[in-house]
C-alpha positions in Angstrom: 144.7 53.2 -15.3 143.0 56.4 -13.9 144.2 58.4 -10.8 142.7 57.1 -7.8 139.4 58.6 -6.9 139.0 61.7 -4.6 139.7 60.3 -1.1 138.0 61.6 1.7 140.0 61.4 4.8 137.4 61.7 8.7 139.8 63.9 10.4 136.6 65.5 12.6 137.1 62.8 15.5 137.9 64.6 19.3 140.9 61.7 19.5 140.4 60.3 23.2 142.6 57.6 22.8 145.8 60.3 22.6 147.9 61.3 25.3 146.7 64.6 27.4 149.3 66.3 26.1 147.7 67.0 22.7 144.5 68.1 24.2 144.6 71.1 22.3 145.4 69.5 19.0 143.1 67.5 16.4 144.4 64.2 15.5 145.4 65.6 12.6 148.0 67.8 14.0 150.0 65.9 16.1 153.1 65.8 15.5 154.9 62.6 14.1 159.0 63.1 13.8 158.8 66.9 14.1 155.6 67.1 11.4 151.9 66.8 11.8 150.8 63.8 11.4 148.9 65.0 8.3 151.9 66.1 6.5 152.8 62.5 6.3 149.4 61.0 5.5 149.0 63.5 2.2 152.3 63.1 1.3 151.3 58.7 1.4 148.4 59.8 -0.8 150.2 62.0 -3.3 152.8 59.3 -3.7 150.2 56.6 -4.5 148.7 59.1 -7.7 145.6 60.3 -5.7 145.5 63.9 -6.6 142.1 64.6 -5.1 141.9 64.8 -1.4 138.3 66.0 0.6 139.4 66.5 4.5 136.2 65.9 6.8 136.7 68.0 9.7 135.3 68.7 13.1 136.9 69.5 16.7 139.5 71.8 15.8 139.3 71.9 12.4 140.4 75.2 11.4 143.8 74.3 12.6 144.1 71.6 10.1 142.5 73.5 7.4 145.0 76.6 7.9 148.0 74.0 8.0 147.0 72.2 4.7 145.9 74.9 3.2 144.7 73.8 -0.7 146.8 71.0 -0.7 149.4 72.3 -3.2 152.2 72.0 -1.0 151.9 68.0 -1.3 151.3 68.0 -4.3 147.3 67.7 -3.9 143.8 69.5 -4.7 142.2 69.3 -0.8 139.2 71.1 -0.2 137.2 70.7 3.3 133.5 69.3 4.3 133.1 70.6 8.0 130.5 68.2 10.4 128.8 71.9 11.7 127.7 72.1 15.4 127.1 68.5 16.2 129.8 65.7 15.0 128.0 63.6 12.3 130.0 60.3 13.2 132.6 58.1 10.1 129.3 57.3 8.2 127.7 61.3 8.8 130.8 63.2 7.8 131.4 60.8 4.8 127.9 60.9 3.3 128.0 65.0 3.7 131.4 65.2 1.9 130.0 62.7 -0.9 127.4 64.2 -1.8 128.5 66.4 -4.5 130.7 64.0 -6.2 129.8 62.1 -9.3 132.6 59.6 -9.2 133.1 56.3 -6.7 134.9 57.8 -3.5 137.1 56.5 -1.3 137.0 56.8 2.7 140.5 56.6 4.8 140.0 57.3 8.7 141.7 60.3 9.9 144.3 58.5 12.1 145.5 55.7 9.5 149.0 55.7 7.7 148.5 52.6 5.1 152.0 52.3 3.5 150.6 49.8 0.5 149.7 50.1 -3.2 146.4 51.7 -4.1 146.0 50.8 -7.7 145.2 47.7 -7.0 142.7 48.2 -4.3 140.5 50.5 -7.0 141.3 47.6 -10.0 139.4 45.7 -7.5 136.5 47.6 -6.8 135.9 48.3 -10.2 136.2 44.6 -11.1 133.8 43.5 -8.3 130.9 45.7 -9.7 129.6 46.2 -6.1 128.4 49.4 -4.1 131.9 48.9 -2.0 134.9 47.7 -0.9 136.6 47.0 2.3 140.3 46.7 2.6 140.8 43.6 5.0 144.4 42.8 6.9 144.6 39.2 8.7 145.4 40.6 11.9 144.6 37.5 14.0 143.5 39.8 16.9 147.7 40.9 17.0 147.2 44.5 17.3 143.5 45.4 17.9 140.2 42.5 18.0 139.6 41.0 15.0 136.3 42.4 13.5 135.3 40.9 10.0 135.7 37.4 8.1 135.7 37.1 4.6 135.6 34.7 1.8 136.3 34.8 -2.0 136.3 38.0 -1.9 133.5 39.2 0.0 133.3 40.2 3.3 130.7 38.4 5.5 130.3 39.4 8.7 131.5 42.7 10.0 131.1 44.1 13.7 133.7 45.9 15.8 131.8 45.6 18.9 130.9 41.7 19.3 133.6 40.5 17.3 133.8 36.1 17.0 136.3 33.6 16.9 136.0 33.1 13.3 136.9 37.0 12.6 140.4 36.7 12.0 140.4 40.1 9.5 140.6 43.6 10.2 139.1 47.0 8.4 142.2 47.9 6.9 141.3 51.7 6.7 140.2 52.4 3.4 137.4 51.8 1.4 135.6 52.6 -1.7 132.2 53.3 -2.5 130.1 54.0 -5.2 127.5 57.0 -4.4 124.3 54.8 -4.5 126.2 52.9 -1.5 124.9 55.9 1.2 121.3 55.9 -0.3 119.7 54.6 3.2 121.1 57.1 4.7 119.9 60.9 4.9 121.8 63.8 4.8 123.1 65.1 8.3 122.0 62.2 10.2 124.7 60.7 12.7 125.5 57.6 11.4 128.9 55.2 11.8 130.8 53.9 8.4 130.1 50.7 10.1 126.3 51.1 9.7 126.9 51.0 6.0 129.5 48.1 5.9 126.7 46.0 7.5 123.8 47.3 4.8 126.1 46.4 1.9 127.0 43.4 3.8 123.0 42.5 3.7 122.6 42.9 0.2 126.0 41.4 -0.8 127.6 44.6 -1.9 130.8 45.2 0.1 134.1 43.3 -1.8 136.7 43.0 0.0 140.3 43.0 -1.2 143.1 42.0 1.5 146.0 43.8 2.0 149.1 42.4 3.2 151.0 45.2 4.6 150.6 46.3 7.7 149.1 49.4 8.9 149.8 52.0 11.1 147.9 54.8 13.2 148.4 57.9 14.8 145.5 57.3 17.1 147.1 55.8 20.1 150.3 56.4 22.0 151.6 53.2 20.9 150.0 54.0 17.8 152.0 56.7 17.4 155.5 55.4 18.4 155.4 52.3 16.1 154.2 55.1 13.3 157.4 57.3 13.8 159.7 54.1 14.1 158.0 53.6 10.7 158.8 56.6 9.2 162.2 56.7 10.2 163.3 53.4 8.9 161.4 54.0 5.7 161.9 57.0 4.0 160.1 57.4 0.8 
């Protein structure tokens, strides 16, 4: 099996949700048992044999950039896609940073710490033959609303802002896509990922392969406590 493909992580958001306190700080950069949070979320993708890291960057970015650096220090080639002066949104920054890359691509939101295997998430995409894939959790509405349903391994219905009682799944926080999966889209237009879940949704494009370990963010105060409770209990 190949290395994962290049992942490209949307760390350009202005993080709202967060407490005051880290006003001054990207998502990115705040700190998670005495470490920014990226520290840990690079670390996650070097230990699951990605080796190709693009970081899509926004408010604040330079502070990430000059923290990461190129990546060597975890083990990781990272180079940087910036939004410019207006924030392109998940799908904008995403389509940008894949443009120049021949290979399928995967997308993990800049907040998300996804202690699972990746192997088998790409053995599935490339096994579907579609555009995409969406990692799915059955998350019954327990820790955000329920957004997607699925079925033999497709998703069917996906929207985060009228979700229904038969959406008992969750976006997990990473997907996969292969380039041609952007193609309605132009380049610098401000778009949401979502926008292209539903397209491939349309034409029957987007797998989905569920993923039965939990996840965790770093875009919430609670977020972030359950994320360092984590981390402390399970070292890798």
């Amino acid at each position: 099996m190949a290395n994962f493909p290049p992942v490209l992580i949307l760390a350009g958001g202005l993080g709202t949700r967060v407490n005051a306190a880290y006003a001054n700080l990207p998502k990115a950069m705040i700190p998670i048992n005495d470490e920014p949070f990226i520290a840990h979320q690079l670390r996650l993708l070097a230990r699951e044999k990605v080796t190709e890291v693009i970081l899509c960057l926004g408010y604040l970015g330079e502070i990430v950039a000059d923290y990461v650096k190129d990546g060597k220090n975890f083990g990781l080639n990272v180079q940087y896609s910036y939004d410019g002066e207006k924030l392109l949104g998940t799908g904008g920054a995403a389509l940008k940073a894949g443009l120049g890359l021949n290979s399928p691509f995967a997308v993990l939101y800049g907040d998300s710490y996804l202690d699972t295997v990746f192997t088998p998430v790409y053995e599935a995409f490339q096994q579907s033959s579609k555009m995409g894939l969406l990692t799915v959790f059955k998350n019954n509405n327990e820790w955000i609303p329920s957004n997607l349903s699925c079925n033999s391994g497709m998703v069917l219905h996906y929207d985060k802002n009228r979700p229904s009682p038969n959406m008992q799944y969750v976006d997990y926080g990473l997907s996969i896509f292969k380039a041609q999966a952007f193609s309605k889209f132009q380049a610098d237009q401000i778009f949401d990922l979502a926008e292209v879940f539903v397209s491939l949704i349309k034409e029957k494009q987007l797998a989905a392969y569920e993923v039965k370990d939990r996840f965790y963010e770093a875009g919430s105060e609670q977020g972030i406590k359950e994320l360092s409770t984590h981390l402390k209990t399970n070292k890798n």
